[in-house]
C-alpha positions in Angstrom: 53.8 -2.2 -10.5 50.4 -1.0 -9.0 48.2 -4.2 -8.4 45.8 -2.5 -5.5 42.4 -2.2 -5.6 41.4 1.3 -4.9 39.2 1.0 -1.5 40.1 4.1 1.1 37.8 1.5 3.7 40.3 -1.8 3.1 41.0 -3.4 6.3 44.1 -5.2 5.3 45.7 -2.1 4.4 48.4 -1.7 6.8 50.1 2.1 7.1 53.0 3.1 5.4 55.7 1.2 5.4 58.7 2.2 7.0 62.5 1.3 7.3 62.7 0.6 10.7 59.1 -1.9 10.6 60.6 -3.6 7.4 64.2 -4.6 9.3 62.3 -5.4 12.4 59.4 -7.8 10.5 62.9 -9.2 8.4 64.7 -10.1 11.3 61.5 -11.6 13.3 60.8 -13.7 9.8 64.9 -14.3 9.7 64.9 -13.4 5.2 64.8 -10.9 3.3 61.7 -10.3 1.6 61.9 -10.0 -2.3 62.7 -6.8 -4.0 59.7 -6.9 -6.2 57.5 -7.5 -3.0 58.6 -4.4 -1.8 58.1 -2.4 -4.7 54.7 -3.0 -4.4 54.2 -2.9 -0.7 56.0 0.8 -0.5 53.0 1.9 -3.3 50.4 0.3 -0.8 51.0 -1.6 2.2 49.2 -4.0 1.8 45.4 -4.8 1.0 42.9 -5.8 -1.9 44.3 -6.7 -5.5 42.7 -6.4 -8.7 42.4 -8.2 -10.8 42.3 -11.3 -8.7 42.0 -14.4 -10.4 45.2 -16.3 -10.3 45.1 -19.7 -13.5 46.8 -22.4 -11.9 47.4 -25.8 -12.7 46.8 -28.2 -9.9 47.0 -32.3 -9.8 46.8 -31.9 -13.5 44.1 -30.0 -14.0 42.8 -26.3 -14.8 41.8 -24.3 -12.0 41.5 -20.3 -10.2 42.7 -19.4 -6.9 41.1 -16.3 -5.6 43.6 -13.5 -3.9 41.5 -12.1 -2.5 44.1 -9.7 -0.9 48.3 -9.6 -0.4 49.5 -9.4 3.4 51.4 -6.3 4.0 54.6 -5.6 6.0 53.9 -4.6 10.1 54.6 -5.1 13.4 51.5 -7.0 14.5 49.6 -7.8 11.1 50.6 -9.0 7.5 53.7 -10.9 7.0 54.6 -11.3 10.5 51.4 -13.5 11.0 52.4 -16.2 8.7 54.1 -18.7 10.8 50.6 -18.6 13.0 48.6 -18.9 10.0 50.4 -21.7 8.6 50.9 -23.7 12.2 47.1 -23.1 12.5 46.5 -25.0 9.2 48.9 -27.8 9.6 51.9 -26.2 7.7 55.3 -26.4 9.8 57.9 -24.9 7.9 59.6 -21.2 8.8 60.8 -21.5 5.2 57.7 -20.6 3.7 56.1 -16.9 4.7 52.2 -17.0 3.5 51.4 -13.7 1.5 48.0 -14.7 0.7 45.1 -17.3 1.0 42.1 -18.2 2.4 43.5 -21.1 5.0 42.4 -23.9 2.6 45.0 -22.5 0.5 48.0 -20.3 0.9 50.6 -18.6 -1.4 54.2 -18.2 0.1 57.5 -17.0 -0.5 59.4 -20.1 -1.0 62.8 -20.1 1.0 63.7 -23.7 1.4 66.1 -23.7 -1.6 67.5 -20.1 -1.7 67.8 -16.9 0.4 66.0 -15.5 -3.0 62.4 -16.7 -2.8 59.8 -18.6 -5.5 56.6 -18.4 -4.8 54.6 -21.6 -3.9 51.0 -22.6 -4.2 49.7 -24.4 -0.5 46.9 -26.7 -0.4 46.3 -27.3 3.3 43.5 -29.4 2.2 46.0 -31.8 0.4 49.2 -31.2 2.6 51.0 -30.5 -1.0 53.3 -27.7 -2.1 54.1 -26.6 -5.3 56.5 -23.9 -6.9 54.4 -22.0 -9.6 56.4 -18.7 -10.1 60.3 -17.8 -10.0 59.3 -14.4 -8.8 56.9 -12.1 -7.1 56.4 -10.4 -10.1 55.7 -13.0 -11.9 52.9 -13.9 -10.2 51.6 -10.7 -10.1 51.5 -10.6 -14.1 49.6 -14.2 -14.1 46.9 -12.1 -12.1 43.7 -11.5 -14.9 40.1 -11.7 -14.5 38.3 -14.6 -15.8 35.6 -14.0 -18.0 33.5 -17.5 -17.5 30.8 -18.7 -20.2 27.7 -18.2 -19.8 25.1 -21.4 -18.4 24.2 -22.8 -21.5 24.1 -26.4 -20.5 20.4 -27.3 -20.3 18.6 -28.5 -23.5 16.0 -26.8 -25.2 12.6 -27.6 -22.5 14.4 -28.9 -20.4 13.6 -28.1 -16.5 16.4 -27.2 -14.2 16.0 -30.3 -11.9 16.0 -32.2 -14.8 19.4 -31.1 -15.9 20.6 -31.0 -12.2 19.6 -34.7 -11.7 21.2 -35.3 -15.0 24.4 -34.5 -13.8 24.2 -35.5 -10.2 24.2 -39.3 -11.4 26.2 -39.0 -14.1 28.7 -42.0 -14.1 31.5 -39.5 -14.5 32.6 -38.3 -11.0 33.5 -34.9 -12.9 30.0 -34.4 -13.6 28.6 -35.4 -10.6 30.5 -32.4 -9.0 29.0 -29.8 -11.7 25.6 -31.2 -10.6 26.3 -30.5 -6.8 27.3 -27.1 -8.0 24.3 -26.4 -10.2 22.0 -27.8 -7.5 23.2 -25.5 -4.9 23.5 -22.2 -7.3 19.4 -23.6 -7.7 18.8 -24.6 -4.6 15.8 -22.2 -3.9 14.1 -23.9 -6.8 15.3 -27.1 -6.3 15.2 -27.5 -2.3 17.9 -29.7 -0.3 16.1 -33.2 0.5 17.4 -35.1 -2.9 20.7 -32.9 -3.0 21.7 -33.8 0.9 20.4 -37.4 0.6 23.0 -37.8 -2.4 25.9 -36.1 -1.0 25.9 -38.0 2.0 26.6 -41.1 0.4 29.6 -39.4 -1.3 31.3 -38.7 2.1 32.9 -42.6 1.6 34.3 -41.6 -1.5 37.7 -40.0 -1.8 36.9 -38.8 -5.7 33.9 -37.4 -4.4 34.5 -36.2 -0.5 35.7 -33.0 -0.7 32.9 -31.5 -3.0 30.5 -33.0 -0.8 31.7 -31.5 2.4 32.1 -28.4 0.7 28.3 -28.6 -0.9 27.1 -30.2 2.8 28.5 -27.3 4.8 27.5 -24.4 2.5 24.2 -25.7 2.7 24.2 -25.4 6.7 26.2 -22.5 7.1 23.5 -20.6 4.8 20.9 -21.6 7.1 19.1 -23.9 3.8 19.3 -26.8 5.2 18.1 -26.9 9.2 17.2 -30.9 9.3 18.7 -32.1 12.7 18.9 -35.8 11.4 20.8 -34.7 8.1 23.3 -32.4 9.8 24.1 -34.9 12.4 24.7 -37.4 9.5 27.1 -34.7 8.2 28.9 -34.6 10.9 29.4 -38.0 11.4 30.3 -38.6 7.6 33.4 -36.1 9.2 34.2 -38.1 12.3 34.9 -41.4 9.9 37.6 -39.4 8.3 41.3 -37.8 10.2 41.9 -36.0 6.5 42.5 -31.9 7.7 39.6 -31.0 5.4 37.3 -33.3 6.9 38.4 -31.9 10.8 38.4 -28.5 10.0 35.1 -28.5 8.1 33.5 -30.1 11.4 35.1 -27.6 13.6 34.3 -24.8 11.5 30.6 -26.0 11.0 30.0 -26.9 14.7 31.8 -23.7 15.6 29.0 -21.3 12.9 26.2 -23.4 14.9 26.6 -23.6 18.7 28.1 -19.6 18.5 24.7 -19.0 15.9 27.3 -17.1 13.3 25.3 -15.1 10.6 26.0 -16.0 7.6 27.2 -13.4 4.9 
């Protein structure tokens, strides 16, 4: 089972595992990690996967997680850093051991039911759990890569920011979200003044909140959008709300400004 991608440079490529690190990271963690784990940690420890597009269904609907990379076994980085990671992001529970994930979202082995683990899906965002695969090798074989259709969705003649607009006020909330997207994949065309002024009255919407933070903050982050008086409406949007998305997205933001963080 050889999921790695091949990158001699990898950073979270940890060195060869050995017996002595792997009873040592066990008994700090208190399990025992998964067989099938291990297989594929003794090829590689650790690193970038490929493919890396992970179809998951969550609150009902279709969606990708990106793994980016799988945590390896050591005695300072990779497995041993889950219980920090998770604490960090709100997630209390020495039960779960985060393998992956990007802090919005984490995937973990599962040991609140069994010394043998599942693997569970973490949305930090949320606060929700959910148990998508009996096995580590499970997962691993639902990792593909996504071939998405092409953009076909404007009419024949029609401008971008006509078809951008077209979706921003759509009645259906689902749209609305496409448009933000389409807008900011534009936005060099398009500018920011009638995207921002539309996605700050969405902070006040649950439906609509979280793809308007994460629209709003790209936007700054990126440097497009440097208007005092509409990041400091952004920011205050945040305050209103004690949901963790909406106070780590201010610290985050806040932190990328006052510290001048280039964005890559």
């Amino acid at each position: 089972m050889n999921i790695w991608r091949q990158d001699p440079d990898d950073s979270n490529r940890l060195p060869e595992l050995t017996d002595e690190v792997l009873v040592a990271v066990e008994a700090h963690l208190g399990v025992k990690l998964p067989d099938d784990y291990l297989e594929a940690i003794r090829i590689q420890n650790g690193g970038g996967v490929e493919p890396r597009d992970l179809p998951i269904v969550w609150n009902g609907q279709d969606d990708i997680a990106l793994v980016d990379s799988i945590a390896g076994v050591g005695l300072s980085d990779g497995l041993i850093q889950s219980k920090t990671l998770l604490t960090e992001w709100g997630v209390a529970d020495d039960r779960l051991v985060a393998f992956a994930g990007d802090g919005h979202f984490f995937l973990a082995f599962d040991y609140r039911e069994s010394a043998t683990p599942k693997i569970a899906y973490i949305d930090t965002d949320s606060e929700q759990i959910d148990v998508l695969f009996d096995s580590f090798r499970a997962f691993t074989e639902a990792l593909t890569t996504v071939e998405f259709e092409p953009f076909t969705g404007l009419a024949e003649g029609e401008a971008l920011i006509d078809y951008a607009r077209r979706q921003l006020y759509s009645t259906d909330k689902r749209e609305k979200a496409k448009g933000a997207n389409t807008w900011l994949n534009g936005v060099d065309m398009l500018g920011t003044d009638e995207l921002v002024t539309e996605l700050l009255t969405w902070m006040n919407d649950e439906t609509l909140r979280d793809e308007a933070i994460y629209t709003m903050q790209h936007l700054i982050v990126a440097r497009r959008l440097q208007e005092e008086s509409s990041i400091e409406a952004f920011f205050e949007g945040l305050r209103q709300h004690d949901d963790p998305y909406s106070k780590q997205a201010y610290e985050e933001t806040k932190y990328i400004l006052e510290h001048d963080i280039p964005y890559e």
